[in-house]
N, C-alpha and C positions, 0 to 999 in steps of 0.2 A: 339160535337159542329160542326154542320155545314160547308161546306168548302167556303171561299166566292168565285162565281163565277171567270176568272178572265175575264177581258174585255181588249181586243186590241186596242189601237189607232191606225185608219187607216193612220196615219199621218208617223207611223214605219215602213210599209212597202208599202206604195205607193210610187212610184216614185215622185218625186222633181216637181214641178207641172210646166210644159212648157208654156211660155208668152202666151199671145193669142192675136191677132189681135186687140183688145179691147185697149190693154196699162197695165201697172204695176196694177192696178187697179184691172183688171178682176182677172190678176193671184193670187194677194193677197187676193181676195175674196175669191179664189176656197181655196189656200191654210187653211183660216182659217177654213172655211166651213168641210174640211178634218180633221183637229184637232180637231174640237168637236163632231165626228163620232168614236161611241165605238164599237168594233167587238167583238160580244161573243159568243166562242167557247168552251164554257161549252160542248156542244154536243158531241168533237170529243174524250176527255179523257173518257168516255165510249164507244163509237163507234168502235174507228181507235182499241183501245187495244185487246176487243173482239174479233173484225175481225180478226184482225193481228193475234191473237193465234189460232182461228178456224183455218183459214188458214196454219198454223204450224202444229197443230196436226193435221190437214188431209191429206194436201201436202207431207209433210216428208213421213212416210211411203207409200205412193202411189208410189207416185215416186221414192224410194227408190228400191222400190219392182218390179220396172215398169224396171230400170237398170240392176238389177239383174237379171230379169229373159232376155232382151234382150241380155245380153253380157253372159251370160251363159248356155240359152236352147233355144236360138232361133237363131245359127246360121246354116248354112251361110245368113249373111243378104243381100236384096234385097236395093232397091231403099228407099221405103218408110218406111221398118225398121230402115233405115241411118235417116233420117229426122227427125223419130218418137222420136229415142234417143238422138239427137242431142235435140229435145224439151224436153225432162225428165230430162234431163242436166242442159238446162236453166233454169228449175222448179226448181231443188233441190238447184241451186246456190243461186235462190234468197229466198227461204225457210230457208234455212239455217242463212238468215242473218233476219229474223223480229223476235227474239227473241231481238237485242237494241232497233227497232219498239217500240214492245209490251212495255217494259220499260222507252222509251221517252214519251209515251205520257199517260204512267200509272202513271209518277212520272211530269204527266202535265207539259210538252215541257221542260225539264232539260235534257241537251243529256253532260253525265260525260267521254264519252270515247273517247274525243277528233277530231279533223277537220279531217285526215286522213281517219277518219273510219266512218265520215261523208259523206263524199266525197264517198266510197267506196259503203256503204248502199245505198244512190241514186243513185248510177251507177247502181250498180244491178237490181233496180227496174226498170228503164228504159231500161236497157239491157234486161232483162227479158219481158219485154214488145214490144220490137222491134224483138226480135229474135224469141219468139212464134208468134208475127204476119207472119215472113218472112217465118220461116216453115213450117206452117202453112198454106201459100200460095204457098210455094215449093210442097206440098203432097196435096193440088189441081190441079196445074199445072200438076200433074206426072199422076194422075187421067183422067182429061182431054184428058194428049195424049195419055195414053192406051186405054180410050174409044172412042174417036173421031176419033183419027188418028193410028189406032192400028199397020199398016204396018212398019210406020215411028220409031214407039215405039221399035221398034227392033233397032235402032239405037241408036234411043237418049236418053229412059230408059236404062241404066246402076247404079249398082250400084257406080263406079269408077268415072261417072260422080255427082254422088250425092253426094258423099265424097266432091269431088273438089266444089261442091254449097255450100255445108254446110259450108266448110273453108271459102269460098267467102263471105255468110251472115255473119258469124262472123266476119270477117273484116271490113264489110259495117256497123256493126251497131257501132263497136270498134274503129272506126275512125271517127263516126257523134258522138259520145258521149265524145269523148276528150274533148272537150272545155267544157263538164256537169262538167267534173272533176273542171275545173278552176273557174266557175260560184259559184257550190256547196260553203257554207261556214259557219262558224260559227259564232255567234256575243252573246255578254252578254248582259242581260236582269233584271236587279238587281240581283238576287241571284242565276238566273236559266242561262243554254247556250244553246240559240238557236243552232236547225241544221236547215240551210233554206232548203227546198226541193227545191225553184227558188235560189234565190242569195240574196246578200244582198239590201236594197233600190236603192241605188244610180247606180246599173250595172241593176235593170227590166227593162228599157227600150232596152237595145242590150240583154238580156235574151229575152225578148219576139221573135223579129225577129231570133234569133238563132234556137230557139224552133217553132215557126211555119214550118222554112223551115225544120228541123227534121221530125216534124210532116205530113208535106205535102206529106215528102221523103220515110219514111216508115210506115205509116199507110194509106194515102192517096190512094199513087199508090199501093201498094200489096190489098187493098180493094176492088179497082175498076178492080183488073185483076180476084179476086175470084170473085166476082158476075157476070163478063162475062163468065168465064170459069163454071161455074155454071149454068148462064141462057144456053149454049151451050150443057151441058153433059144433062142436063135436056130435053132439047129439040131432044139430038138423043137416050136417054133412055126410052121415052116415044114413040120411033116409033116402029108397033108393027114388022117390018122387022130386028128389031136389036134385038128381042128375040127370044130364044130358042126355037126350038120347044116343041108345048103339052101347057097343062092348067097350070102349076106351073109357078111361078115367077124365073128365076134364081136366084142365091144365088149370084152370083157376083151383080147382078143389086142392089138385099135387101142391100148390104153392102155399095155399092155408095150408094144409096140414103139415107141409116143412116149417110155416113160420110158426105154430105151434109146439112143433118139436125143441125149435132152436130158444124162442123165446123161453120154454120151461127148462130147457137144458141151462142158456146163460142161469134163471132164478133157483135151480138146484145145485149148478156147480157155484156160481160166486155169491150169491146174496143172501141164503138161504144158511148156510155153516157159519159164515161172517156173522150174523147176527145172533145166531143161537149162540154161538162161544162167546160173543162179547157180551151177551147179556149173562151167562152165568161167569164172566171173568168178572163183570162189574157188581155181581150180586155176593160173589165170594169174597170182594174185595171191601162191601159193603158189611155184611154182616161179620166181617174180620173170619174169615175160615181156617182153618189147621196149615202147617205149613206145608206138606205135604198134597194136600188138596191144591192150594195156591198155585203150586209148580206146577202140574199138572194141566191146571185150568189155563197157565198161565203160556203153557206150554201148545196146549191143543188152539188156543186164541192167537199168537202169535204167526202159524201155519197157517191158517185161514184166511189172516191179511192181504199176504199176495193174489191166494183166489179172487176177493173184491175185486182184485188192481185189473184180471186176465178179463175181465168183461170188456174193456177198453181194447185186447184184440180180439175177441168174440166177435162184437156188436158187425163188423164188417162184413163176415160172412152173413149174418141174416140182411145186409143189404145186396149181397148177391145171390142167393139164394133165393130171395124174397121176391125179386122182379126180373121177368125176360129182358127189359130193357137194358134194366143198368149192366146185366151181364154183356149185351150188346155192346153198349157204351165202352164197358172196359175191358174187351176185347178189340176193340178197333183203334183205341189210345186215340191218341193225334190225331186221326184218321178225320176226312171231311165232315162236317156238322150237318146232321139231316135236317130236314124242313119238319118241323113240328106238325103232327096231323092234326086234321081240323077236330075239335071238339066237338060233341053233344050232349044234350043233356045226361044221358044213360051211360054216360060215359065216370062218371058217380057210383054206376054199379055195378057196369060190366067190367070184369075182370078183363079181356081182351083191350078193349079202347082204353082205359085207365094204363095199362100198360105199354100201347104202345105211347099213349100222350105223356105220360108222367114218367114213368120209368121206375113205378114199384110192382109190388104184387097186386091183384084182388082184393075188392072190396065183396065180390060175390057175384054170381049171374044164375037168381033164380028161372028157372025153367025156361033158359036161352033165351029171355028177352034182352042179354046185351047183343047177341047175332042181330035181332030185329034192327034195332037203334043203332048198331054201329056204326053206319056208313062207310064201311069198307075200311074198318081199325086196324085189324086184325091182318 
């Protein structure tokens, strides 16, 4: 037998509809206008659950795999090995939690395991969302100044100061997401219990502005610092005085320019739609829009979710991708643990010795001064 769709009254979760200039009048027209507007999300109890498990059974073992081998065959870590696993962290934290996901919304929006772990579930997801953007824009930055400013990169590349970022990101996003805890909540629904992902009706109006300035704070500005730091390495990788000599392409250059590729690929496929449709799903939900609009918005917002979630198996490939090493490392699995080369200073800047020591990509090697300095990295 059939299941019957179910259909939302947008009257349950729109905000309390605010007078308007007009008189009681206007407001109670919009009001009714809103109760006889049905949202139907038949769509998402196949969609969200799908995802959510693809997402699981990819993510999990990547990242899994991705930890393992950085805390066990790939030390002494550098800069951007700190960063790298600091992101496989935040992968696995929030992988681990969409198996309630998968269950909420396969058992169509019934969430049985209580507000705490409600609350907990959407932290993560957001957490996880802000802490790969901030990394993620940390291991461009650290890019940037090994290739632009390779002199200075002696100073300010440090692994010791990268530890000390990473803490610092996790605190930044761990203190803009406190009050998600308080918002988060549960509410019954005849026989089923919501978990809002926003809040509940009557708090979306101070949710909305809460969440903008969130959004402004850590997607906005870490955005607009990669795509300058980006248009910048692009511009001094393409100059032919910054390559090696001879006909070949250096290898440090091929590796910026894939981590460039991937990095803009993960913020055009997942972070980039996710935020433009939440912001007008929350703007249309705001200003109370037609019903028709709603669905719509509500509908294209909805789709985009799971893109957010697919960064979590993206992020892996730019750790193989990204450095000769790791690809080493996980290609040999088990395999015997090599002897760590000795370090040098230059080793900071040169793409070759950072790579064999650390086991990511390049930080840059202007005009082969990492050949000079390597000591036999390479």
């Amino acid at each position: 037998m059939a299941v019957p769709a179910r259909m939302f009254p947008v009257a349950l979760w729109t905000p309390t509809p605010t007078a308007w200039p007009g008189g009681n009048s206007t407001a109670a027209a919009a009001a009714e206008e809103e109760a006889k507007c049905v949202f139907n999300e038949e769509f998402k109890f196949i969609l969200l659950p799908i995802s959510y498990g693809i997402v699981l059974v990819v993510g999990l073992p990547l990242n899994s795999w991705a930890i393992w081998i950085f805390v066990s065959r790939m030390r002494p870590w550098n800069a951007t090995t700190t960063y790298m696993f600091n992101l496989a962290v935040s992968d696995t934290l929030y992988v681990l939690s969409l198996p309630t996901l998968v269950y909420y919304y396969a058992d169509r929006n019934n969430w049985p395991f209580g507000k705490a772990l409600c609350k907990i579930v959407r932290f993560l997801f957001y957490a996880n969302l802000y802490s790969s953007i901030l990394f993620l824009t940390c291991i461009s930055v650290h890019r940037y100044v090994g290739i632009c400013h390779p002199i200075r990169s002696l100073k300010w590349v440090k692994t010791k100061h990268a530890r000390l970022i990473c803490v610092g990101a996790w605190l930044v996003v761990t203190v803009c997401l406190i009050p998600n805890l308080v918002f988060v909540t549960t509410s019954s629904k005849g026989n089923s219990t919501l978990c809002h992902d926003t809040t509940k009706p009557e708090e979306f109006d101070h949710y909305v502005h809460y969440s903008s300035s969130v959004m402004a704070l850590l997607f906005g500005v870490p955005f607009l610092v990669i795509v300058v730091c980006y248009c910048l390495m692009a511009k001094r990788l393409c100059k032919p005085s910054f390559s090696s000599p001879g006909p070949r392409v250096p290898s440090f250059k091929q590796r910026s320019i894939k981590m460039i590729i991937i990095v803009l690929t993960v913020f055009a496929l997942c972070f980039v739609p996710f935020h433009i449709t939440r912001t007008l799903y929350y703007t249309s939900r705001y200003f109370q829009a037609d019903c028709q609009t709603l669905n719509i918005i509500n509908f294209t917002y909805k789709i985009t979710r799971p893109l957010a979630s697919i960064n979590s198996c993206l992020d892996p490939i730019l750790y193989f991708m990204a450095g000769d090493k790791y690809r080493g490392r996980l290609r040999r699995g088990a395999a015997q643990r090599p002897r760590p080369a000795p370090t040098s200073l230059l080793a900071l800047v040169s793409p070759s010795v950072e790579s064999s020591v650390g086991g990511s990509c390049c930080t840059g090697n202007p005009r082969g001064m990492g050949t000079a300095g390597s000591g036999g990295g390479r």
